[in-house]
C-alpha positions, 0 to 999 in steps of 0.5 A: 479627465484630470480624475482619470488621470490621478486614478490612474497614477495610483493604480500603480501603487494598488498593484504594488501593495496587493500583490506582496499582499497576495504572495503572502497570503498565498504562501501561508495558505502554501504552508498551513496545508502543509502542516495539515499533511504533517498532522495526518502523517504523524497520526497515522503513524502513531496508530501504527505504532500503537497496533504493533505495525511498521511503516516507511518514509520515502526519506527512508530510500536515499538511494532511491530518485528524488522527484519532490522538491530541490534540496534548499526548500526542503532545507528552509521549510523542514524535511518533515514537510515533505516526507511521505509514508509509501510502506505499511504493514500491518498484519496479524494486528487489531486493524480498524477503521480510524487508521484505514481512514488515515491510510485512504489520505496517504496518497503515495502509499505503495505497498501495504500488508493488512493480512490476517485482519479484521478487513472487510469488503467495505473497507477494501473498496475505500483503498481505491482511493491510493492511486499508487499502491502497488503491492497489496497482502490482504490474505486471511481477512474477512474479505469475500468472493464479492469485495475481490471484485473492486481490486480491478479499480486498482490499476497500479497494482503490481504484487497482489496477495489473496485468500483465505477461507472466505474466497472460492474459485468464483473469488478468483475470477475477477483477478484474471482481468488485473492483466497488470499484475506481475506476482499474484499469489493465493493462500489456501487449500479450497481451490480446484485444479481447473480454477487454478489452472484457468488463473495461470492462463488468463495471466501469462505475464505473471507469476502465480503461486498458490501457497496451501495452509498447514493443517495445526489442531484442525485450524489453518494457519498463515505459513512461517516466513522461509528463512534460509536453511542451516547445514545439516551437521550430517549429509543428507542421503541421495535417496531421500532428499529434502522436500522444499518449503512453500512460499511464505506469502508475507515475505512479498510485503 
């Protein structure tokens, strides 16, 4: 009995030694995971910069609601801590696969530009993994009738922009599930009127645009991006108006 009680007078001691012992232990795991987030960050955007593409940082918004954590812990650990990448674009640029790989551990992405790339349908299958993409320019890549299948996985898409000459009317049919979509736009001159027309239906909540290619040599091209128009230096006749200018699809991204 008297082993008992000398055990359990001690068991107060044990306590008060391993719990600051596991809050410790706990806080540096805490922050060695942090660190780790920073590595993959700073990684991910120096391979930006060295394919010539542009990134945001949520930090980048200060407007913008701060949902993350209050200000003295930001403070007492680094702001870098807690910066996350939401904006990328990247396109017309020697995209691969090392920085998809990056991208897919970038979590709160939201908006990301890959247009006229290298992208294929394997690698569209592995962006999936970003559940908060919302806005995504994957127009003029390598992708196909069969890799748009696996953008109705994606069901935080918002703003999505498709085409090219490797997509057909059968290309579009999965979109007409993405009931989600409030902007979807399609570059290129290879679809007919019925599939259009069926597209614009099956999503009335959306805006559809269809952007045509110019012609240049024989060899489409991605159209320039609409920038505002200078006064003519003369008017204009009444009887032979200006034509409008298509949509430019990277200026959604």
């Amino acid at each position: 009995m008297s082993d008992w009680i000398r055990w359990s007078c001690r068991k107060p001691c044990m306590a008060s030694v391993l719990t600051p012992c596991f809050l410790v232990a706990a806080y540096l795991g805490w922050r060695a995971q942090l660190a780790r987030g920073v590595t993959e960050r700073e990684a991910l955007m120096n391979s930006i910069a060295h394919l010539g593409g542009r990134f945001s940082l949520d930090t980048d918004f200060p407007d913008e609601p701060d949902y993350g954590p209050p200000q003295w812990l930001k403070s007492l650990i680094g702001e870098s801590y807690f910066s996350n990448i939401v904006s990328v674009n990247l396109g017309m640029t020697p995209f691969n696969d090392a920085t998809l790989e990056r991208l897919t551990r970038q979590k709160h992405l939201q908006s990301l530009g890959i247009w006229q790339t290298k992208l294929n349908d394997e690698s569209l299958s592995s962006l999936s993994q970003l559940p908060e993409l919302e806005t995504l320019d994957i127009s003029q890549t390598e992708v196909t009738d069969d890799g748009l299948k696996q953008l109705g996985q994606m069901k935080s898409m918002r703003v999505l922009v498709v085409g090219g000459d490797r997509i057909t009317d059968a290309g579009l049919e999965p979109l007409k599930q993405m009931s989600q979509l409030t902007l979807l736009c399609v570059v290129g001159n290879q679809f007919s009127l019925p599939a259009r027309q069926a597209l614009e239906k099956a999503l009335p909540e959306a805006t559809v645009v269809f952007v045509p290619l110019p012609q240049v040599a024989g060899e489409a091209r991605r159209p320039p991006v609409v920038t505002p128009a200078k006064p003519p230096s003369q008017p204009v006749p009444s009887e032979a108006p200006a034509a409008p200018k298509a949509p430019s699809p990277n200026q959604f991204i």
